[in-house]
C-alpha positions as CSV (number, residue, x, y, z in Angstrom):
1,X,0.0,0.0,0.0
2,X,3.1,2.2,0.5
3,X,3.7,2.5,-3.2
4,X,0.6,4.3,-3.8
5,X,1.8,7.3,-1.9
6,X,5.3,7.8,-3.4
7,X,3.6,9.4,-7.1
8,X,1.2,11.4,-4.8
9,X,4.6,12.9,-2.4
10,X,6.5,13.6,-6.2
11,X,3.8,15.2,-7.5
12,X,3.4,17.4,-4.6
13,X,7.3,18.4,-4.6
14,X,7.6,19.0,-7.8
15,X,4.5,20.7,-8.4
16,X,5.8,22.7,-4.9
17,X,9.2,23.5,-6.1
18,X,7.7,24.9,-9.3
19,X,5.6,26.9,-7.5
20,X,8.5,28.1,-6.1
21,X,10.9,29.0,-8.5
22,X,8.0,31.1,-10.8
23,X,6.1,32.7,-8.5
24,X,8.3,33.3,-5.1
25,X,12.6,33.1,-6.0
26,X,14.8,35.9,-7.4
27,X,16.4,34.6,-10.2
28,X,18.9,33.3,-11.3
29,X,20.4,32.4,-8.2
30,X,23.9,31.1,-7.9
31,X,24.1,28.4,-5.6
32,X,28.0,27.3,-6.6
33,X,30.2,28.1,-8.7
34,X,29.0,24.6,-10.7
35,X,25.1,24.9,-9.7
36,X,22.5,27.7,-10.5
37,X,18.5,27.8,-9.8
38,X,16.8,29.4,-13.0
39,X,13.7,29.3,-15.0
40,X,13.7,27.4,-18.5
41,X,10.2,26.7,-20.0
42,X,11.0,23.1,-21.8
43,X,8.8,23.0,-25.0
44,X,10.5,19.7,-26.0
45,X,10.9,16.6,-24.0
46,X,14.2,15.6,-22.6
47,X,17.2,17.6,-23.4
48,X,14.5,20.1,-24.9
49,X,14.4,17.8,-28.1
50,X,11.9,18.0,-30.2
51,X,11.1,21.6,-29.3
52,X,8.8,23.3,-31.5
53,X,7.1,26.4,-32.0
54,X,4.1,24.9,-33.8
55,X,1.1,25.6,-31.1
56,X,-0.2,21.8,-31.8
57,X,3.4,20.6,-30.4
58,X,2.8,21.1,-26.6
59,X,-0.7,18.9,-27.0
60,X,1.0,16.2,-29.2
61,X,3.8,15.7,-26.6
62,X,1.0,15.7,-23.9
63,X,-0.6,13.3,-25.5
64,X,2.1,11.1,-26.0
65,X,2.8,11.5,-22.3
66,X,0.1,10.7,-21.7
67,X,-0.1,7.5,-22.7
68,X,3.0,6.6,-21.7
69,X,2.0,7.2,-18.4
70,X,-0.8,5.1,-18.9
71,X,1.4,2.3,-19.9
72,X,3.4,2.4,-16.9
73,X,0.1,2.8,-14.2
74,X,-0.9,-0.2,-15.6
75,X,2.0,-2.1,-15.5
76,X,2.5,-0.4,-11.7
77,X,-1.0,-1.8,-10.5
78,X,-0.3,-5.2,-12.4
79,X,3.7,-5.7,-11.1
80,X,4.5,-8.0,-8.4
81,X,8.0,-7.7,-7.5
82,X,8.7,-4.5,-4.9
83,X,11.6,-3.0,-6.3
84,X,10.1,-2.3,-9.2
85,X,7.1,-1.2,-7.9
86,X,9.2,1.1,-6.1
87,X,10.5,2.5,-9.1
88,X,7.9,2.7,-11.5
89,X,6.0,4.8,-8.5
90,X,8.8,7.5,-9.0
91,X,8.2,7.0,-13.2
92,X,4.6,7.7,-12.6
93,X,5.4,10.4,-9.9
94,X,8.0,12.0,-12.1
95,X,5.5,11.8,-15.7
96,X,2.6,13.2,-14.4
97,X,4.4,16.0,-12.3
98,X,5.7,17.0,-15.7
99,X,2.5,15.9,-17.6
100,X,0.8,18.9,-15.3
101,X,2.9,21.3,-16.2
102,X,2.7,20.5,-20.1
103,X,-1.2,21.3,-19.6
104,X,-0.6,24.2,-17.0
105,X,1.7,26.4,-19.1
106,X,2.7,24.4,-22.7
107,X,5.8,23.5,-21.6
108,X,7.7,21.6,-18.4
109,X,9.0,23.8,-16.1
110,X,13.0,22.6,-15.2
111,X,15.0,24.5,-13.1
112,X,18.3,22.8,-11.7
113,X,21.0,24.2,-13.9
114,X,24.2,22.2,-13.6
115,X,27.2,23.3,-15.2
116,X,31.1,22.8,-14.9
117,X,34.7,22.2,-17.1
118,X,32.9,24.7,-20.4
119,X,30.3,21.4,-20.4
120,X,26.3,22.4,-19.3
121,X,23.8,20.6,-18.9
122,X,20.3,21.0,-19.8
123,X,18.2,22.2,-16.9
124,X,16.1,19.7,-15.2
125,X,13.4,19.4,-12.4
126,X,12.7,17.3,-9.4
127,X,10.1,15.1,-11.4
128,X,12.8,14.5,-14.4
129,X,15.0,13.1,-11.6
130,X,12.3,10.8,-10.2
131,X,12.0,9.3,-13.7
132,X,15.8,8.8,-14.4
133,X,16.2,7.2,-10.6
134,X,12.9,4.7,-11.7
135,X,14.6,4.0,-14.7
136,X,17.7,3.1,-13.8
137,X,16.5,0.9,-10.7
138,X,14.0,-0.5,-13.3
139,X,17.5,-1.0,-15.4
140,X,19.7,-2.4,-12.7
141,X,17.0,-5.4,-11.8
142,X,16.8,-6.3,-15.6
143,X,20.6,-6.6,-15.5
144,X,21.3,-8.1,-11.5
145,X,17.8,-9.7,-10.8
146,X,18.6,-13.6,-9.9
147,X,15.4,-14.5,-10.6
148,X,15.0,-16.9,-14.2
149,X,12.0,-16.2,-16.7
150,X,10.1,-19.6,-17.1
């Protein structure tokens, strides 16, 4: 029953630091000489591809998104096996926290602006993280798991 909270508390905190970072920080704000807080409006999906000024692109990518996610809450409410229960609840955390914002404003919302050695890279948000962590855990049982496929 656990698991059914963790995409409710990802939504929350992403939606919260969101909130935050349009509506109540100064920015840009230099954290460290490697790490800044700013605003980026992501029209694309990861790494801003397939960005797009056509006004049907937002909607298209929502709509892909969208069923996506409802790919993975099915395969969430079907899977067994906790650890990747686990992470598909921060997939499904992470995809509709951005899904939200791709309704909201047209665009995702990403913030965490990483940067060091002349290389930078692209700004990213609390729910993009939740998604790479479910992937990779999702990954790493694939690769590790003990268990044979009859």
């Amino acid at each position: 029953m656990f698991f059914y909270f963790i995409p409710i508390l990802i939504i929350f905190f992403d939606q919260m630091t969101k909130w935050m970072v349009m509506d109540k920080l100064p920015l840009p704000i230099q954290v460290t000489s490697f790490f800044n807080i700013i605003l980026a409006m992501n029209k694309g999906v990861s790494f801003s591809m397939f960005s797009s000024e056509h006004a049907w692109m937002p909607w298209v990518l929502t709509g892909v998104g969208s069923l996506i996610t409802l790919f993975i809450a099915f395969w969430f409410f079907k899977e067994k096996k906790d650890v990747i229960k686990f992470a598909l609840a921060l997939v499904l955390g992470g995809a509709i926290g951005n899904i939200i914002d791709r309704i909201r404003f047209g665009a995702v919302v990403d913030f965490l602006d990483f940067h060091a050695f002349g290389y930078h890279w692209p700004a990213f948000n609390i729910a993009d993280m939740m998604i790479c962590f479910g992937v990779f855990i999702i990954v790493l049982e694939a690769l590790f798991s003990k268990e044979k496929e009859e």
